[in-house]
C-alpha positions as CSV (number, residue, x, y, z in Angstrom):
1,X,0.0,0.0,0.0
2,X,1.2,3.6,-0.9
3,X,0.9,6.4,1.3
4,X,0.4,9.6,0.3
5,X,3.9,11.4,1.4
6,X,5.5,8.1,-1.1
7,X,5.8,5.8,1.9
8,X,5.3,2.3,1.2
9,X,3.8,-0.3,3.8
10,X,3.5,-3.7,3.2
11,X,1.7,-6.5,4.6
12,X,1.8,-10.1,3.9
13,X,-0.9,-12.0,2.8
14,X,-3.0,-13.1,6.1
15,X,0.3,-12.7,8.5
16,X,0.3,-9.7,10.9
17,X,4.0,-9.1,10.9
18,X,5.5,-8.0,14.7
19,X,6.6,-4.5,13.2
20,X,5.3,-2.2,10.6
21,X,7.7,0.1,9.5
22,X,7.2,3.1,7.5
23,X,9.8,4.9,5.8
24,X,11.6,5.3,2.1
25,X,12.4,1.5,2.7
26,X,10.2,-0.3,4.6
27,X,9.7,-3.7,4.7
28,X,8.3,-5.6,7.2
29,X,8.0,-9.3,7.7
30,X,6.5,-11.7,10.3
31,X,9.7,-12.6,12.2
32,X,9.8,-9.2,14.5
33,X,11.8,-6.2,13.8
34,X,14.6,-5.9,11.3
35,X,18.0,-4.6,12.2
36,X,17.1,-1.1,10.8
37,X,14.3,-1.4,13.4
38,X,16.1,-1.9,16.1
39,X,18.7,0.8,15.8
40,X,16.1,3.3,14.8
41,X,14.1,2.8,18.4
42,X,17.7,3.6,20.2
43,X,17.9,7.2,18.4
44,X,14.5,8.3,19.3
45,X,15.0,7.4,23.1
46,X,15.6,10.3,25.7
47,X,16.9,10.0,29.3
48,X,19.5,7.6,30.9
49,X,18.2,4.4,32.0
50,X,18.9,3.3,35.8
51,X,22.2,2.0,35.1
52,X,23.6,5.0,33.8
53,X,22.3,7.3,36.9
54,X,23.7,4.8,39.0
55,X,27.2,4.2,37.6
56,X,27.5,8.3,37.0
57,X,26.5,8.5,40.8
58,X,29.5,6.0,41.8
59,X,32.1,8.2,39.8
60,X,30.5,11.8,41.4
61,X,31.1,9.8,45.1
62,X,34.1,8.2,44.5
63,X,35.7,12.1,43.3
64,X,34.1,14.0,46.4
65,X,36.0,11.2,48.5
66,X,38.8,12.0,47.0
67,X,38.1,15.9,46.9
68,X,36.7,16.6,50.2
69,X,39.9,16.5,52.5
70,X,41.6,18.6,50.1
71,X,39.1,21.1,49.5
72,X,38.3,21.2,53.7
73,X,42.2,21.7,54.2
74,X,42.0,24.7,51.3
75,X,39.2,26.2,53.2
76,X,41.4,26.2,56.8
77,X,44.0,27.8,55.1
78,X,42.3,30.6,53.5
79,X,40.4,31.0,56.8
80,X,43.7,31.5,58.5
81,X,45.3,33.7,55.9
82,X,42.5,36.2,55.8
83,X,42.3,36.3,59.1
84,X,45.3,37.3,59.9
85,X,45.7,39.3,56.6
86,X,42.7,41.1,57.6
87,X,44.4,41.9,61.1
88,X,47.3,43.1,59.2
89,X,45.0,45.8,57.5
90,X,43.2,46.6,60.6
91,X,46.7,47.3,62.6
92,X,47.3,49.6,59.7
93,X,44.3,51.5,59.7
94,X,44.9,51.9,63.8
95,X,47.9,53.6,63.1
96,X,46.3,55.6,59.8
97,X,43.1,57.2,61.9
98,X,45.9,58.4,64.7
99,X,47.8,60.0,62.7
100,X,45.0,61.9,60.7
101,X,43.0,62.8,64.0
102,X,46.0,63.8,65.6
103,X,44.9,61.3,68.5
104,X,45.8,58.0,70.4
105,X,44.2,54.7,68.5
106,X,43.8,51.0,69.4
107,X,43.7,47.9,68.0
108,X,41.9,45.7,70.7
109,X,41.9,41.9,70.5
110,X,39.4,40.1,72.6
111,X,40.8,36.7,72.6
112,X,38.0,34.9,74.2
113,X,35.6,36.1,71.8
114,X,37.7,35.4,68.6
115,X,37.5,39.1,67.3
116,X,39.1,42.3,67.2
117,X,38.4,46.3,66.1
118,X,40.0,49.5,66.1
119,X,38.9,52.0,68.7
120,X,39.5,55.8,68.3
121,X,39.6,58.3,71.6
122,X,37.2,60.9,70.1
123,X,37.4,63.4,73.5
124,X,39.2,66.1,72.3
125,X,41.0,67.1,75.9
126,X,38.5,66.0,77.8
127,X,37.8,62.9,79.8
128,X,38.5,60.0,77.1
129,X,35.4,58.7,74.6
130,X,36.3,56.0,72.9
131,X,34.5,55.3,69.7
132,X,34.7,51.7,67.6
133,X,35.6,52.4,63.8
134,X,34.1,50.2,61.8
135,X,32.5,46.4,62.7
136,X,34.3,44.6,65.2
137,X,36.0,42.0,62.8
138,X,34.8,38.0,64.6
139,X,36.5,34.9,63.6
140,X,34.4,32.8,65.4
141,X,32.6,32.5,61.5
142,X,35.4,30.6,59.6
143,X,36.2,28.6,63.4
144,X,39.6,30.4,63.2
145,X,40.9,31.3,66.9
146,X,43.2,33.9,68.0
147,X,46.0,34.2,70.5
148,X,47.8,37.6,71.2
149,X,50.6,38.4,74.0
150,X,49.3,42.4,74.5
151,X,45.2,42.8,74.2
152,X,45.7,46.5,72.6
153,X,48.0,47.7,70.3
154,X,48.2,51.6,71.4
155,X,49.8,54.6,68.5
156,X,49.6,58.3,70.0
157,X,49.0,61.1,67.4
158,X,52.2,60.9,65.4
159,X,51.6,57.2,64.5
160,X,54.3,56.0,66.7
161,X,53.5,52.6,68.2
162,X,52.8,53.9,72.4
163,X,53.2,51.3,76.1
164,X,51.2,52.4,79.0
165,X,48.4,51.4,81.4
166,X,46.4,50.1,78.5
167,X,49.2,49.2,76.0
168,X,51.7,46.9,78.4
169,X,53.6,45.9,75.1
170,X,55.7,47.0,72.6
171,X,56.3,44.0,70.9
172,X,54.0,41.0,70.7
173,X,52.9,38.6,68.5
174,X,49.7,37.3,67.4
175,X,48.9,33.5,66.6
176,X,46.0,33.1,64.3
177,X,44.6,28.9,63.7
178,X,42.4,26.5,62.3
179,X,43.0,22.7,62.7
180,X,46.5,21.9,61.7
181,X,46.8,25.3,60.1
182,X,48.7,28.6,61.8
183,X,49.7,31.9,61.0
184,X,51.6,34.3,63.2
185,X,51.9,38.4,62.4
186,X,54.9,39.8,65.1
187,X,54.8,43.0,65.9
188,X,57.9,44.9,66.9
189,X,58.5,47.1,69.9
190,X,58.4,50.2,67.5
191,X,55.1,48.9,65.9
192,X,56.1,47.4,62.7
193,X,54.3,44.1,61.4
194,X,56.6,41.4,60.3
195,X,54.9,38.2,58.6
């Protein structure tokens, strides 16, 4: 029988074949699908079969095994990095905002909180008013703890690094970790940061 598009179907005589199959070259016969059949049905498909989810779940486990350690020790070490990194930049400002105001600064490291921030005396003569610049900076976020030898780090107005009452150190040094991982930013009687 023609169709009208120029397709041809056949049918034996008084056999219903297992497959009709339309196309330029069809031919179908009573003993099930022809080759041509078979790899036709395969391009048509869509989605994996259970096998394939399962064997491309194995591979994703088996990497993140693999993965995980390394990526959690990357993680400790940036922690650590930035933290003290982002002491470093603090310390500087300290010594930045008493030299513009003309005024004593600290950096003041609370060790059993995990966090620091810069503290400006704002009293102009008069009794001292100290004001926090900025957000107190808290480690306790990326589980990174902090260990100081001096709890302030004290600059009068000229920038120069000051000991008192408040400031009992000149030099100190400040031990920032995570896990296995450690940083340590020293800081010399004159106020200078070595890393």
């Amino acid at each position: 029988m023609k169709l009208a598009n120029g397709d041809i179907r056949m049918h034996t005589c008084g056999v219903e074949p297992s497959v009709y199959l339309i196309g330029r070259v069809s031919v179908a016969t009573g003993q099930g699908p022809t080759e041509e059949a078979r790899w036709q049905g395969t391009m048509g498909r869509q989605g994996f079969s259970l096998i394939e989810v399962i064997f491309a779940a194995v591979i994703v486990a088996i990497l993140a095994t693999i993965a995980l350690p390394q990526i959690t020790e990357s993680v400790a070490r940036v922690a650590v990095t930035s933290a003290s990194a982002t002491f470093t930049a603090r310390y500087s400002l300290t010594r930045t905002l008493a030299i513009r105001q003309g005024t004593e600064a600290r950096l003041v490291v609370d060790q059993a909180r995990n966090r620091f921030w810069v503290a400006v005396d704002t009293s102009s003569g008069g009794p001292q008013v100290w004001d926090t610049v900025g957000i107190p900076v808290d480690l306790t976020e990326n589980h990174v703890t902090i260990k100081s030898t001096s709890i302030t780090y004290c600059f009068n107005g000229r920038g120069l690094a000051k000991t008192g009452i408040a400031c009992p150190n000149g030099a100190a040094a400040v031990l920032f970790a995570r896990g296995a991982h450690a940083d340590t930013v020293s800081i010399t009687a004159l106020g200078k940061i070595l890393r």
